[in-house]
C-alpha positions as CSV (number, residue, x, y, z in Angstrom):
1,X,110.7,88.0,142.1
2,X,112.8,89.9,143.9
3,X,116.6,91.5,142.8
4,X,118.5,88.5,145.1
5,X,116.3,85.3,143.4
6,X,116.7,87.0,140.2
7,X,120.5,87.7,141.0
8,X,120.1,83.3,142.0
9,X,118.1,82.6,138.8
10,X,120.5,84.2,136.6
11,X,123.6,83.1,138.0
12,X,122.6,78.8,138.1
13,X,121.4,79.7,134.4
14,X,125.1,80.8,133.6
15,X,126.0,77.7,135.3
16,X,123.9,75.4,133.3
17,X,125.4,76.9,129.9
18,X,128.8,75.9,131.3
19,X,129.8,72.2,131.3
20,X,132.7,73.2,133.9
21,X,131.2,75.2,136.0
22,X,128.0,73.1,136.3
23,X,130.9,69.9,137.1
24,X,132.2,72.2,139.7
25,X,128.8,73.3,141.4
26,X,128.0,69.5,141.5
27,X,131.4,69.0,143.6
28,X,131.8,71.8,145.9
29,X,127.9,70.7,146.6
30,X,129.0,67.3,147.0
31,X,131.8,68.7,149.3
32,X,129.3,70.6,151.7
33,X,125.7,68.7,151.6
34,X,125.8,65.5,154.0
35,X,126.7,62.2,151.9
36,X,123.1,60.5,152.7
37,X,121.4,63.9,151.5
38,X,123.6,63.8,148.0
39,X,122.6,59.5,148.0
40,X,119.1,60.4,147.7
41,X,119.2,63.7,145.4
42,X,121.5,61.3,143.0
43,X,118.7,59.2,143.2
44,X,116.2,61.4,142.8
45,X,117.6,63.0,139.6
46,X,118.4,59.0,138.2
47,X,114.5,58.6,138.5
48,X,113.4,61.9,136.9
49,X,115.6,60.9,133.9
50,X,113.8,57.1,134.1
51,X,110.3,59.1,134.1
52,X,111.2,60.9,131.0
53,X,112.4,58.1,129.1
54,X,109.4,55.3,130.3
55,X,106.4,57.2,130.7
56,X,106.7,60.4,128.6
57,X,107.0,58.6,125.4
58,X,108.2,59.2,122.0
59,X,109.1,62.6,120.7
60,X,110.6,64.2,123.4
61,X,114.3,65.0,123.3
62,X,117.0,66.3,125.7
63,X,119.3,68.8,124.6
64,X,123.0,69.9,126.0
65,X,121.7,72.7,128.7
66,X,124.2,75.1,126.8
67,X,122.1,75.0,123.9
68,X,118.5,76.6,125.9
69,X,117.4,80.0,124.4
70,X,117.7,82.4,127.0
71,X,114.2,82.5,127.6
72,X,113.7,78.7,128.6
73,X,116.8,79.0,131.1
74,X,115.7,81.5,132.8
75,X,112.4,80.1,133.1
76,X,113.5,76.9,134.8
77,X,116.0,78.2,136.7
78,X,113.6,81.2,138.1
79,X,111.3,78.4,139.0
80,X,114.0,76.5,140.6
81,X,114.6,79.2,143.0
82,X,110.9,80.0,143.8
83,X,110.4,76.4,144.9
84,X,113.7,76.1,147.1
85,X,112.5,79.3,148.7
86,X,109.1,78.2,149.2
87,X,107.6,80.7,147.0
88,X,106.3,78.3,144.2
89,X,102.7,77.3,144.2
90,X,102.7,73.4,144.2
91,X,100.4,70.3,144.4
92,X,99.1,69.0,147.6
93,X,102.1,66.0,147.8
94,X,104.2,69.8,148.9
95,X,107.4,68.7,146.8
96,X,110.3,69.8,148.7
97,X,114.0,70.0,148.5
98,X,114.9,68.5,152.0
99,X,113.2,65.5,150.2
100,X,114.5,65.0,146.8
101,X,112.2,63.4,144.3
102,X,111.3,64.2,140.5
103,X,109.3,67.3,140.3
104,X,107.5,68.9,137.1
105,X,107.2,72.1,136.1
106,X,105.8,74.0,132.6
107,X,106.9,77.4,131.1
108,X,103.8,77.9,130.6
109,X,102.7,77.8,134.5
110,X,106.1,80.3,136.0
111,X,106.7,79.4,139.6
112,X,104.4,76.2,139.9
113,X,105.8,72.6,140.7
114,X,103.8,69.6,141.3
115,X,105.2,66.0,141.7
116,X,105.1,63.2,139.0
117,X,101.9,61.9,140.1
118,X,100.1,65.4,140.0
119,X,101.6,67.0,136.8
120,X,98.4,67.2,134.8
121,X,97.8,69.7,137.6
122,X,99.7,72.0,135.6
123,X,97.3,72.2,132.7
124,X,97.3,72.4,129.0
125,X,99.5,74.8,127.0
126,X,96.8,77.3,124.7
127,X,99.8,79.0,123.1
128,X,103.9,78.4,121.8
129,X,106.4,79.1,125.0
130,X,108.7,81.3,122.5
131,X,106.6,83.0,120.4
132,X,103.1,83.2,122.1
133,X,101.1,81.8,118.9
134,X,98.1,80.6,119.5
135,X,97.5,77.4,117.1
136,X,93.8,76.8,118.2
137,X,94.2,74.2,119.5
138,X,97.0,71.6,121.6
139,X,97.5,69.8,119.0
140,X,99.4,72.4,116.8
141,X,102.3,72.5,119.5
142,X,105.0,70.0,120.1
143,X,105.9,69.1,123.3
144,X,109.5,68.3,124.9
145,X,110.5,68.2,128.3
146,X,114.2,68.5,129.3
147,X,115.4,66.9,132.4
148,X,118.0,69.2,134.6
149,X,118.4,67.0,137.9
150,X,115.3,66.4,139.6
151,X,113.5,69.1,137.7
152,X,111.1,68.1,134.3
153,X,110.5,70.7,132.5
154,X,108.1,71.1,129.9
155,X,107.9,73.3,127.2
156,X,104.9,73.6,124.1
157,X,106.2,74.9,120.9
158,X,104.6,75.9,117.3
159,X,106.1,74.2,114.4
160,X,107.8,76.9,113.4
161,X,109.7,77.7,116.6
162,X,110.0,73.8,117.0
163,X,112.3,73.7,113.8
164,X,114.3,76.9,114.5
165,X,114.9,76.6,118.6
166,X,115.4,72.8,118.8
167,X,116.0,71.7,114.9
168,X,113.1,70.2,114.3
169,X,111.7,67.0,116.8
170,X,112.2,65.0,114.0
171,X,115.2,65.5,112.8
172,X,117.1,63.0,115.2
173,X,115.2,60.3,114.6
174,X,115.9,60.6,110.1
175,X,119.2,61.4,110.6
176,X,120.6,60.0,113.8
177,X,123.0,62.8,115.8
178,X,126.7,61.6,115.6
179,X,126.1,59.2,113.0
180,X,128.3,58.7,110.0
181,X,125.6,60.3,107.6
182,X,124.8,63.0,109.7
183,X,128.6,64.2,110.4
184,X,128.7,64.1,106.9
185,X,126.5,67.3,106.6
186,X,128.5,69.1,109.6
187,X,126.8,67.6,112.5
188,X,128.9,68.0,115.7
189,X,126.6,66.4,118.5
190,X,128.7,64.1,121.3
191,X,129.9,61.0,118.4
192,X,130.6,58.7,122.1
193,X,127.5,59.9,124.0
194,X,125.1,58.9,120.9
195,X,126.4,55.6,120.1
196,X,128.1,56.3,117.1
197,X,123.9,57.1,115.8
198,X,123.3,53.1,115.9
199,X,120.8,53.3,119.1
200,X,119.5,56.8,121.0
201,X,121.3,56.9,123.8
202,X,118.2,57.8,126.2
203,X,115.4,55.3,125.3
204,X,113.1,55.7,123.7
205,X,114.5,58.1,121.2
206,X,116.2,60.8,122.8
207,X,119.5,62.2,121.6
208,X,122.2,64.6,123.5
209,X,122.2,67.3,120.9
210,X,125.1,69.8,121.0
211,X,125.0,73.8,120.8
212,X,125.3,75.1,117.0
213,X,124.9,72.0,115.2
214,X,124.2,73.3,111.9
215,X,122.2,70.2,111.3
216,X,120.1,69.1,114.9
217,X,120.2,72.9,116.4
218,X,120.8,75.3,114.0
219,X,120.6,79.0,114.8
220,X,121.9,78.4,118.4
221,X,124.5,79.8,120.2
222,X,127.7,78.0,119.7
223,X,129.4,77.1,122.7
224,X,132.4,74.3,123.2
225,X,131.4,70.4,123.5
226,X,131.6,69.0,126.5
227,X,135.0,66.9,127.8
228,X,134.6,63.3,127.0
229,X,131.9,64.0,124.1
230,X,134.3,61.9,121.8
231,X,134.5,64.3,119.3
């Protein structure tokens, strides 16, 4: 990677940890791109978020973007830019951004994207995406994706990084995020967003999850709520 896509990566991860600036992006995008192209890139992101939800299955979870480790921004966001440059290896359907649909990509694979269909193209995670521990075996890492517009992005974690990067996969589902019991013990996730905790908001149990919640993300950088999170 070069000074300018790192200079690219770095600057749409700042934007992504920034509710505002990320609402601003979208507009002055909105403003510039022609109205059928934002149609179908609307569209496209609408069905990468359906994907998650419907086919991915239980135990993956979507966090606030402001609440990524540094490490797992950059990744997606460096990857972002190799594939809009046409740098990023990627599966023989040739995903490309004059024709928005849901891509996937793995921080375990840098600056390879495949579409939906040809994910398992991407391979199996042998070690944790934070710490580099190697359990063995697949089966000692937890998997989440997070969905950023048309991008899926998936991540394998130990246990151990699981509980202190993300607060534990199942933490949300014993102690719903903006629930009564939860804010209780100090959780500050969206109250609005997650249904008051009565029903996870993105099917089939995927909360939004906000930045320093001593209960569902502790030991991440705080950062402000987003407007409208009905706290």
């Amino acid at each position: 990677m070069n000074a300018d896509d790192a200079g690219d990566a770095i600057s749409m991860a700042n934007t992504l940890r920034d509710p505002a600036a990320l609402a601003e992006a979208g507009e002055r995008l909105r403003r510039v791109l022609p109205p059928e192209y934002v149609d179908q890139l609307a569209a496209a992101a609408s069905h990468a978020t359906s994907l998650i939800h419907e086919r991915l299955g239980p135990g993956m979870m979507r966090a606030l973007p402001g609440s990524f480790p540094e490490w797992l921004l950059l990744g997606m966001t460096a990857t972002t830019v190799a594939w809009r440059d046409g740098r990023a290896k990627v599966c023989p359907c040739n995903p490309s951004v004059t024709s928005p649909e849901p891509i996937v990509a793995a921080a375990w694979l840098p600056n390879a994207v495949t579409c939906f269909k040809h994910k398992h193209m991407l391979g199996s995670p042998v070690r944790c995406d934070a710490c580099g521990t190697e359990p063995g075996d697949a089966a000692g890492l937890q998997a989440g994706v997070i969905g950023t517009g048309v991008l899926i992005y998936a991540v394998a974690l130990c246990p151990a990084c699981a509980r202190e990067l993300l607060g534990g996969l199942d933490s949300p589902a014993t102690l719903p995020p903006g629930g009564a019991p939860a804010l209780a013990r100090g959780c500050i996730c969206p109250v609005c967003l997650n249904n008051r905790g009565e029903k996870a908001p993105l099917p089939p149990d995927g909360w939004y999850l906000a930045p320093g919640c001593p209960v569902h993300l502790p030991g991440v950088a705080t950062t402000k709520p987003p407007t409208g999170s009905g706290q």
